[in-house]
PAPAVO-829696 format. One record per residue (C-alpha): residue in one letter; x, y, z. Coordinates in steps of 0.02 Angstrom, whole numbers, plus 50000, padded with zeros to 5 digits. Layout:
PAPAVO-829696
AXYZ
...
end
This chain:
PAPAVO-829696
X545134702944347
X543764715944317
X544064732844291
X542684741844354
X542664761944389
X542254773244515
X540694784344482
X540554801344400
X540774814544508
X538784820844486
X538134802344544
X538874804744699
X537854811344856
X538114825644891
X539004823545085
X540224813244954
X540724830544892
X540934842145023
X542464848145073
X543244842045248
X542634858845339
X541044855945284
X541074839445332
X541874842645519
X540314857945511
X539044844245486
X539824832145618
X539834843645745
X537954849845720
X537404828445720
X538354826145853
X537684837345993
X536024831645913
X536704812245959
X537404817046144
X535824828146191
X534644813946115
X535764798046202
X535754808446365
X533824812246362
X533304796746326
X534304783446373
X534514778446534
X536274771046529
X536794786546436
X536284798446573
X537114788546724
X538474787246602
X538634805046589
X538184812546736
X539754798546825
X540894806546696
X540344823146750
X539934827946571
X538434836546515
X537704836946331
X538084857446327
X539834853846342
X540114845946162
X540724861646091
X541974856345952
X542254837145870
X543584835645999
X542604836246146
X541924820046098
X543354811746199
X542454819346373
X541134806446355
X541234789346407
X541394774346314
X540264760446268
X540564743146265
X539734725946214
X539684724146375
X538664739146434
X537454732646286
X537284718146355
X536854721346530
X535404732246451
X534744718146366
X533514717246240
X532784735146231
X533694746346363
X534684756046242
X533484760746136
X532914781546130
X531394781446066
X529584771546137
X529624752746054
X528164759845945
X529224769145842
X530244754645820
X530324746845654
X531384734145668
X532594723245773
X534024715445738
X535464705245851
X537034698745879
X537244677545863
X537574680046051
X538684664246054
X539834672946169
X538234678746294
X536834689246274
X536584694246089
X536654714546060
X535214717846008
X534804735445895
X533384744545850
X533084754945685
X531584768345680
X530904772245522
X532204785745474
X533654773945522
X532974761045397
X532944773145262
X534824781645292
X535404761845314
X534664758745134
X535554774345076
X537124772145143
X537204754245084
X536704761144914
X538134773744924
X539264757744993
X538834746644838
X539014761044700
X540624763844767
X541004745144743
X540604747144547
X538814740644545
X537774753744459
X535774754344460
X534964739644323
X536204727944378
X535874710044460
X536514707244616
X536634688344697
X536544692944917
X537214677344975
X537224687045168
X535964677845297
X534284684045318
X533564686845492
X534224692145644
X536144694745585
X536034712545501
X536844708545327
X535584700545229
X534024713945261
X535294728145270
X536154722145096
X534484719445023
X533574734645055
X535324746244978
X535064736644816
X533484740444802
X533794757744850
X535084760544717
X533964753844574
X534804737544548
X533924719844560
X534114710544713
X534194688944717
X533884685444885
X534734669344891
X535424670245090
X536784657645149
X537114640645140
X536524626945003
X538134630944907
X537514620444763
X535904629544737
X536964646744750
X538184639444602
X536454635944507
X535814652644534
X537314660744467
X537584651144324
X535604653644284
X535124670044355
X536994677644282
X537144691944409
X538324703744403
X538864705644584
X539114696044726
X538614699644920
X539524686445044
X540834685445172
X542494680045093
X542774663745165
X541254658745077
X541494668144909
X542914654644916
X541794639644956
X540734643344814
X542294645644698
X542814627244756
X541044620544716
X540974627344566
X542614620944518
X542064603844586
X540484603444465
X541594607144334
X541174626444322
X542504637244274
X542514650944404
X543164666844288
X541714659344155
X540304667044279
X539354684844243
X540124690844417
X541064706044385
X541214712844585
X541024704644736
X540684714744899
X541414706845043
X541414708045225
X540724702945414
X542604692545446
X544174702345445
X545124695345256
X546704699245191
X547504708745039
X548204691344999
X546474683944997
X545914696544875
X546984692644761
X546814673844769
X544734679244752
X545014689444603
X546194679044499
X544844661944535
X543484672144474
X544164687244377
X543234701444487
X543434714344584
X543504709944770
X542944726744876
X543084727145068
X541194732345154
X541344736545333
X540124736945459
X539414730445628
X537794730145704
X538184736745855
X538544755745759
X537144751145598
X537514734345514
X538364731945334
X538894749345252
X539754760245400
X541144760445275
X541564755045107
X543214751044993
X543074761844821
X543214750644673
X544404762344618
X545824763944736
X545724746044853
X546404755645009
X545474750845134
X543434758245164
X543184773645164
X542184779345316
X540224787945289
X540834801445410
X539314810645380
X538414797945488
X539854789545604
X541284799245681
X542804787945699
X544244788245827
X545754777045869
X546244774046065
X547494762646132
X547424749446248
X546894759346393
X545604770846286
X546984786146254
X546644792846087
X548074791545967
X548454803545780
X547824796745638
X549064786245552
X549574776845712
X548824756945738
X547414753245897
X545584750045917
X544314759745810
X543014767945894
X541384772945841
X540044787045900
X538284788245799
X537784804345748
X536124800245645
X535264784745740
X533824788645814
X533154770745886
X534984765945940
X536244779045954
X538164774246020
X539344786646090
X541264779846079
X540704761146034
X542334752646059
X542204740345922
X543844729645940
X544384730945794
X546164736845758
X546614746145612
X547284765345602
X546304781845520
X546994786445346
X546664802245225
X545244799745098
X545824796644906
X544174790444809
X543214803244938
X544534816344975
X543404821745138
X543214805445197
X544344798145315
X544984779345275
X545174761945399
X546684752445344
X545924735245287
X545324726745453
X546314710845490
X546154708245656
X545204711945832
X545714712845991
X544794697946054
X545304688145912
X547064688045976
X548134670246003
X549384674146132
X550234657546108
X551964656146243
X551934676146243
X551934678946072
X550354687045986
X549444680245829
X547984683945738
X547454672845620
X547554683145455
X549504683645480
X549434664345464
X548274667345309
X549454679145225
X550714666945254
X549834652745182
X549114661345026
X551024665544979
X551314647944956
X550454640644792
X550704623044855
X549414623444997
X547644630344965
X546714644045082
X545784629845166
X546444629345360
X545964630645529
X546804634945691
X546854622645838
X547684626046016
X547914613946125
X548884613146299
X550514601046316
X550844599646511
X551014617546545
X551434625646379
X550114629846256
X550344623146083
X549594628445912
X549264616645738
X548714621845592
X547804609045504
X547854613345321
X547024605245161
X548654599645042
X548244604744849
X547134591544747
X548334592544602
X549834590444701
X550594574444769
X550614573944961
X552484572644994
X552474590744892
X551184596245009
X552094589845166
X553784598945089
X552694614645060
X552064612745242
X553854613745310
X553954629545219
X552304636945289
X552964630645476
X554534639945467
X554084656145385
X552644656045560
X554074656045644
X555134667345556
X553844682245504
X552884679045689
X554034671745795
X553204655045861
X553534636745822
X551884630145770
X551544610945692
X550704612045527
X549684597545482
X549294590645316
X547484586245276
X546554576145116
X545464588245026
X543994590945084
X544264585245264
X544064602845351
X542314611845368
X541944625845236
X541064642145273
X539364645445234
X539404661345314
X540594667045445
X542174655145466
X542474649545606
X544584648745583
X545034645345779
X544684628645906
X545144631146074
X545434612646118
X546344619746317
X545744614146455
end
């Protein structure tokens, strides 16, 4: 594996080095800004507001950000494309969206300012990561609509390192570029940071023989376990970028190369909360759904975004003032309940990448049997191994499910090869009920 640094103190910015009451000074200030601005001129906002009985003069301390209502999806969705945006479409610079394969896409709006503290903020994310300015940096993220590909590109750029604009997909052409281009960093979810290990594996490529040195990861919730497996197939450092276009894209947070703990959060631009299941805040320390409230966006600001996504607020350690996200494995709506029980699909990862037998290649399928739901997991058996191993090993894999989670699941053996690899996102679930 790599062993790449954090940066010197003076190449930091400088909300990287205030203290925390400096910090909670500057959050308060933005965030009046934010409520005044969202109430002003957004129309949601101000129904929003004046329902709750809230008015932008009562945000007096960071705490008072729990008297305003939350957003959700939803909301953006039923203002569809441009009703959330603050400021006249001329000022608008760009747009980007959601896939929308669920409904409506989100759609988000970035004025020129936005772009700018995007491309800084990524720039902050990536130095944190270990890429420095002069390096090359392969951005395997799509380009278009889906946020991570423009956002990545213009923070490279911004911190003075060399952009490849490769995209996603043509795996091949991406193992060509690396071995010809020899970048030293890597931009991709992790599901396909593993396809591209397996191709280059297949063309005979040694995967810890590349230039990479760091890989930036993110867009799919991945596991500690899935680090490691990243890092030991292609000696790097694996860092954890978090993000989602609904609060800015790529870069709300970022893992320090460093430390590994989980991202730290750009506070100086997004205030973070955690509320349980029926929106009650909860300390810091304690697990539930990460919320989100702008407090720089001009185009598209968000107060309490409820993003789904569980995880629990830590102290900073790379950035003392910085609060830290446990690493994100799993959202709300990516929940199995499966006979009462709930799953989420990186516990079965975890579990899979502890035996060596069986590679990281599965998916999840749930079907219904008379009344009872039922769950296989269809997994690839190793190329190197004989398949009565791999059936043995998948005995192992179908008891620890039920041991560590506490559901019988069948776990089914398949050929190499057989199951669909990511070129992007990974789609890990089918839904086969009825």
């Amino acid at each position: 594996m790599s062993t790449m640094t954090g940066p010197a103190l003076s190449a930091l910015d400088p909300a990287e080095r205030l203290s925390r009451s400096e910090l909670e000074a500057l959050q308060l200030e933005r965030l009046q800004w934010t409520v005044r601005h969202a109430y002003r001129n957004v129309p949601h906002y101000t129904r929003a507001l004046d329902e709750a009985g809230v008015s932008p003069d009562d945000i007096r301390s960071l705490a008072d950000v729990r008297r305003l209502p939350f957003t959700t999806k939803e909301d953006l969705r039923r203002n569809y494309p441009f009703g959330m945006f603050a400021v006249p479409m001329a000022d608008v610079r760009r747009v980007h969206a959601s896939s929308g394969t669920t409904g409506r896409p989100t759609v988000v709006g970035y004025t020129e300012t936005d772009l700018s503290n995007w491309a800084d903020l990524i720039a902050r994310s990536l130095r944190a990561s270990g890429i420095r300015p002069g390096m090359k940096v392969h951005n395997a993220y799509g380009y278009g609509l889906f946020t991570g590909g423009l956002g990545a590109h213009a923070g490279v750029e911004r911190l003075g390192a060399t952009v490849i604009p490769v995209s996603g997909g043509q795996t091949a052409r991406q193992v060509q570029l690396i071995q010809d281009f020899e970048p030293d960093a890597i931009l991709c979810t992790p599901s396909y940071l593993l396809t591209i290990a397996d191709a280059m594996e297949a063309a005979g490529i040694d995967p810890t023989s590349t230039s990479l040195k760091v890989a930036v990861l993110g867009a799919e919730p991945w596991t500690n376990e899935m680090r490691t497996e990243l890092e030991g197939r292609l000696d790097i450092d694996a860092v954890d970028i978090y993000g989602l276009s609904e609060v800015m894209g790529p870069g709300v947070g970022n893992e320090c190369v460093e430390t590994k703990d989980g991202p730290h959060i750009w506070e100086d631009h997004f205030l973070p909360e955690i509320v349980d299941e029926d929106g009650r805040p909860v300390p810091d320390g304690e697990m539930g759904e990460l919320v989100f409230t702008s407090l720089t966006k001009q185009a598209f600001p968000v107060l309490r975004y409820r993003t789904r996504d569980l995880t629990r607020l830590l102290p900073g350690t790379a950035r003392p003032a910085m609060r830290r996200i446990e690493k994100i494995t799993g959202r709300n709506d990516d929940m199995i309940i499966l006979r009462g029980v709930n799953i989420f699909p990186t516990q079965i990862e975890e579990i899979v990448l502890g035996i060596e037998q069986l590679t990281p290649h599965f998916v999840i399928e749930l079907t219904r049997e008379g009344r009872l739901d039922a769950m296989t997991v269809r997994i690839e058996r190793h190329p190197a191994l004989e398949r009565d191993v791999c059936e043995a090993a998948a005995a192992v894999l179908a008891q620890r499910i039920k041991t560590h989670i506490g559901s019988s699941v069948a776990v089914q053996v398949e050929e190499p090869g057989v199951l669909p690899r990511s070129e992007g996102k990974y789609k890990r679930v089918y839904d086969l009920r009825k």
